[in-house]
C-alpha positions, -999 to +999 in steps of 0.1 A: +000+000+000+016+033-010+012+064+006+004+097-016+025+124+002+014+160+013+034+168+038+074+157+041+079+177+070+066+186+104+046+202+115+018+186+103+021+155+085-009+142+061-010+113+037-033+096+016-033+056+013-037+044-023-035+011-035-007-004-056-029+002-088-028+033-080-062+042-070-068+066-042-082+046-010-103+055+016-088+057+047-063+090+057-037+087+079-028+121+095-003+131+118-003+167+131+032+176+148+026+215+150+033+212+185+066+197+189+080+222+158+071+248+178+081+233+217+116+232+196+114+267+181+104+280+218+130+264+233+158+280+207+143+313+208+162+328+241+134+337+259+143+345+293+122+354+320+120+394+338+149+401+356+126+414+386+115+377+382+076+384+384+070+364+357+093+324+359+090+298+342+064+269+346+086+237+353+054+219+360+034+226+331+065+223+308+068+190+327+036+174+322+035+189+288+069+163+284+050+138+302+023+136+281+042+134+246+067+107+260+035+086+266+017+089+235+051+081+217+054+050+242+017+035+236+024+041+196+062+021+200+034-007+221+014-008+192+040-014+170+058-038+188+022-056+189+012-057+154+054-071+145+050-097+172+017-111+166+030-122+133+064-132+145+084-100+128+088-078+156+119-080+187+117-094+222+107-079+255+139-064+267+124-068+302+127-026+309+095-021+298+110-015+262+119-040+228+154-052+211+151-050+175+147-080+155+172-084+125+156-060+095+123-043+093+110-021+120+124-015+160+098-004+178+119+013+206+126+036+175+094+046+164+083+083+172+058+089+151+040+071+119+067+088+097+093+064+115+065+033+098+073+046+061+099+042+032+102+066+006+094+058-029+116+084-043+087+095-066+068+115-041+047+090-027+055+069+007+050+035+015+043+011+046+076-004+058+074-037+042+070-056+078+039-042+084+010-066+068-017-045+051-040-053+082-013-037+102-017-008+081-052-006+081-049-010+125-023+019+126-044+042+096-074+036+121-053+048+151-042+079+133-072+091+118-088+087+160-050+106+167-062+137+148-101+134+152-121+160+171-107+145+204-072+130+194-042+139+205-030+152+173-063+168+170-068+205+162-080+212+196-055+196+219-024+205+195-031+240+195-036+237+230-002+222+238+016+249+217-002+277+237+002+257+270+037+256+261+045+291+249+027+305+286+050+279+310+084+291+288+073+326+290+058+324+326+032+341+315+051+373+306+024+391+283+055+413+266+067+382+252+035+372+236+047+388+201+082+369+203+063+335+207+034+343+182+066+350+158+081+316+170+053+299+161+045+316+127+079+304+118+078+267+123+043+271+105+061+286+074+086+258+070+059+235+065+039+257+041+071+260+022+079+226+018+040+218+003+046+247-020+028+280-003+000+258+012-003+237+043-026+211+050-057+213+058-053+202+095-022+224+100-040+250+084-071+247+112-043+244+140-026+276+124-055+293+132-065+281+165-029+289+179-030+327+161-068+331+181-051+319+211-026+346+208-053+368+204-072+363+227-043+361+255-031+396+243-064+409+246-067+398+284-034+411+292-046+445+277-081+441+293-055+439+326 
């Protein structure tokens, strides 16, 4: 099963299954990484904090925000490892609560996100590693298209969330850097628009907005005072 590619970058990663004929299928697999471009364009962006240190930054909430990413990357590596070793293609329990790789195909310890499950065709599509059986691809299409649903992780909603979230606990809150992180985040928007040729994806594109409301709307209540 080949994959018709949209996005070759992140943030936002979308592609289209089609079958080996060629014809477009069904099922989208979706992976919105807005999030973690801009956590990574925060944290080079030399934001301190006020010297009189009113405003600090939040250790907790960048903490949890960490948390929460390491454990949707671990239950995705489980998944993996599930699908290779129900069919006798995936490594062993390395009894650490983690998985050796077997010779060739996949590790699952190395997975990150669904771009890790993919080989490139070289002709602008991708494929399914060739370990995965086409009913593991249908399992982990299934799990990505509920990733970036209404609800999902990846989801609109909770990814713009996560890059507001983030850019308050780096800033502490500081209002005066609001511009500096709206910027920040603008940016690692751009380099995925640039790479899909001036136009991003249609779930990027709904993220882009929700984080440039949410910067709105937090300038307007540190004006409102």
């Amino acid at each position: 099963m080949a994959v018709q590619g949209v996005n070759t970058g992140k943030p936002g990663a979308v592609y289209e299954t089609t079958s080996k004929n060629g014809k477009k299928g069904a099922e989208t697999v979706t992976e919105d990484k807005s999030s973690a471009v801009a956590a990574d364009s925060f944290e080079k962006s030399d934001t301190q904090t006020k010297s009189s240190g009113v405003y600090t930054r939040d250790t907790v909430k960048l903490a949890q925000i960490s948390a929460a990413d390491k454990a949707y990357i671990q239950n995705l590596q489980n998944l993996v490892s599930e699908l290779l070793n129900q069919a006798g293609r995936g490594g062993a329990s390395n009894g650490q609560g983690g998985f050796t790789a077997s010779s060739g195909g996949i590790d699952p310890g190395r997975v990150q996100s669904y771009w890790d499950l993919l080989v490139d065709n070289g002709d602008g599509t991708f494929s399914f590693d060739p370990s995965l059986s086409v009913e593991d691809q249908e399992r982990l299409i299934a799990k990505a298209q509920e990733d970036i649903g209404e609800n999902g992780y990846y989801g609109v909603k909770q990814t713009s969330e996560r890059i507001l979230d983030y850019a308050k606990a780096i800033t502490g809150g500081d209002p005066s850097k609001i511009e500096q992180m709206r910027e920040m985040a603008q940016k690692a928007f751009d380099s995925v628009r640039d790479l899909m040729g001036g136009e991003l994806p249609e779930i990027s594109q709904q993220t882009y907005d929700a984080v440039m409301k949410g910067f709105d709307e937090w300038a307007a209540e540190a004006a409102a005072g």
